[in-house]
C-alpha positions in Angstrom: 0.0 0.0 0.0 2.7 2.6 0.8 4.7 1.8 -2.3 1.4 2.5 -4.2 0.7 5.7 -2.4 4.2 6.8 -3.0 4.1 5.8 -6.9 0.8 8.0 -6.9 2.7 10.9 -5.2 5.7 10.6 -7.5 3.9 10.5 -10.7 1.1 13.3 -9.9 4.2 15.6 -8.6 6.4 14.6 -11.5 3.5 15.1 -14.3 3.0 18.6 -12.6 6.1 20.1 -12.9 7.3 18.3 -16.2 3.8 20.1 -17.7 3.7 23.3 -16.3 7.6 23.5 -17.4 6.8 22.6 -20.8 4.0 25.2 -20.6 6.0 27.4 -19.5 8.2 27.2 -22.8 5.3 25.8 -25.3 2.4 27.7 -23.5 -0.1 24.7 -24.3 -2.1 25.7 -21.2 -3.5 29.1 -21.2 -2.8 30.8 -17.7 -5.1 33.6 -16.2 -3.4 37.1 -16.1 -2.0 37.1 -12.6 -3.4 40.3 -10.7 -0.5 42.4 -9.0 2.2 42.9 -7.2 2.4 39.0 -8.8 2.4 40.2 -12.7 5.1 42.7 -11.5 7.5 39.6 -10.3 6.6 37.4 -13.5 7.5 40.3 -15.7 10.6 40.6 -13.5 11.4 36.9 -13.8 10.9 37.2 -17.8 13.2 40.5 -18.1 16.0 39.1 -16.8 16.7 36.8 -19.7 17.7 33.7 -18.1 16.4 33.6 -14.7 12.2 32.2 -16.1 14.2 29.7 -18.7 16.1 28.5 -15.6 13.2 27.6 -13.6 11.3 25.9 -16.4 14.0 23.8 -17.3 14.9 23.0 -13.9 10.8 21.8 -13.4 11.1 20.0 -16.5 14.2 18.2 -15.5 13.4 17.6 -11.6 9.6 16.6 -12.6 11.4 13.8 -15.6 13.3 12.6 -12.2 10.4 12.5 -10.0 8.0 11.4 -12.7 10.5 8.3 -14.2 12.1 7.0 -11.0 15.5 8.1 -11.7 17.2 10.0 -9.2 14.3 11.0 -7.4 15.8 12.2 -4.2 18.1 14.4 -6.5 14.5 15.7 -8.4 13.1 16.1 -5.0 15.9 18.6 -3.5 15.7 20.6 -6.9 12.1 21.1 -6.3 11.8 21.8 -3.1 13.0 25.4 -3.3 10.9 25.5 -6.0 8.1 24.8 -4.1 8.5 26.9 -1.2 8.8 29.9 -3.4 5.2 28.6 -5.1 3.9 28.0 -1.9 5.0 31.9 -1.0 4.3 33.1 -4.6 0.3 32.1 -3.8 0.4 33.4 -0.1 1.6 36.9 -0.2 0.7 37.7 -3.8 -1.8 35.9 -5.1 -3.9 35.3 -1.9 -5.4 32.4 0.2 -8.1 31.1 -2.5 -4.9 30.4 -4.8 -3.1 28.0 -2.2 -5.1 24.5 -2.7 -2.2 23.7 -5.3 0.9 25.0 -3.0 -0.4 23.2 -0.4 -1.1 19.9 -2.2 2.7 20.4 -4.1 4.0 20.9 -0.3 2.1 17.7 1.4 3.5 15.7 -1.8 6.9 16.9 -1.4 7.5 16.2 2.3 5.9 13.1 2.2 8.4 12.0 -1.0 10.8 13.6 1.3 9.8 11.1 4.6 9.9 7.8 2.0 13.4 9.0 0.6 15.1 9.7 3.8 17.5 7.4 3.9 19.1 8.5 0.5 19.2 11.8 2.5 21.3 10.8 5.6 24.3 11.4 4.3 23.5 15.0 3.4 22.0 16.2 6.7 24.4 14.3 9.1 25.9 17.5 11.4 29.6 15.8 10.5 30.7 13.7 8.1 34.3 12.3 6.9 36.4 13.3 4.0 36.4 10.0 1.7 
């Protein structure tokens, strides 16, 4: 049962970020006009030139991860600041009736987190040894 629930949580967070980073290159989906300040830090992320390519090709990469199995716990730790900023984004400039999805990406991605773990210890131990 908890392999199931974690494939389910894997592909659902994997097929989100793998889309909406295509979208955000092929613009397939068509996305409301965001109301402001948030339109003022989308235009800001788009002016810079690379800083909007960055970020959709790190989702499209870090959602292929998640999504195909391969080096999830890698996928998961380049999405998770990703998701924090999301789950800010929606808070302070979008408003609370935007954060079902940030808070949905945020239960997914600490629950990933909890099953991976292990492959984490090494990264989080307080001291480690020079190999």
């Amino acid at each position: 049962m908890k392999s199931k629930i974690a494939l389910a949580a894997r592909i659902l967070l994997g097929l989100v970020f793998t889309v909406f980073g295509l979208n955000g290159f092929l613009q397939f989906i068509p996305m409301p006009p965001p109301p402001q300040p948030a339109a003022d830090f989308f235009t800001a992320m788009v002016k810079t030139g690379y800083f909007f390519p960055l970020l959709k090709v790190t989702e499209i990469v870090a959602g292929v991860m998640v999504l195909t199995g391969f080096f999830v716990p890698l996928g998961l730790v380049l999405l998770a600041p990703i998701i924090v900023q999301i789950f800010f984004f929606h808070l302070f400039l979008e408003g609370l009736p935007t954060m079902g999805m940030p808070v949905v990406l945020v239960i997914i991605e600490a629950y990933l987190a909890y099953i991976y773990k292990d492959s984490f210890k090494g990264v989080l131990a307080a001291k480690s040894d020079i190999s």
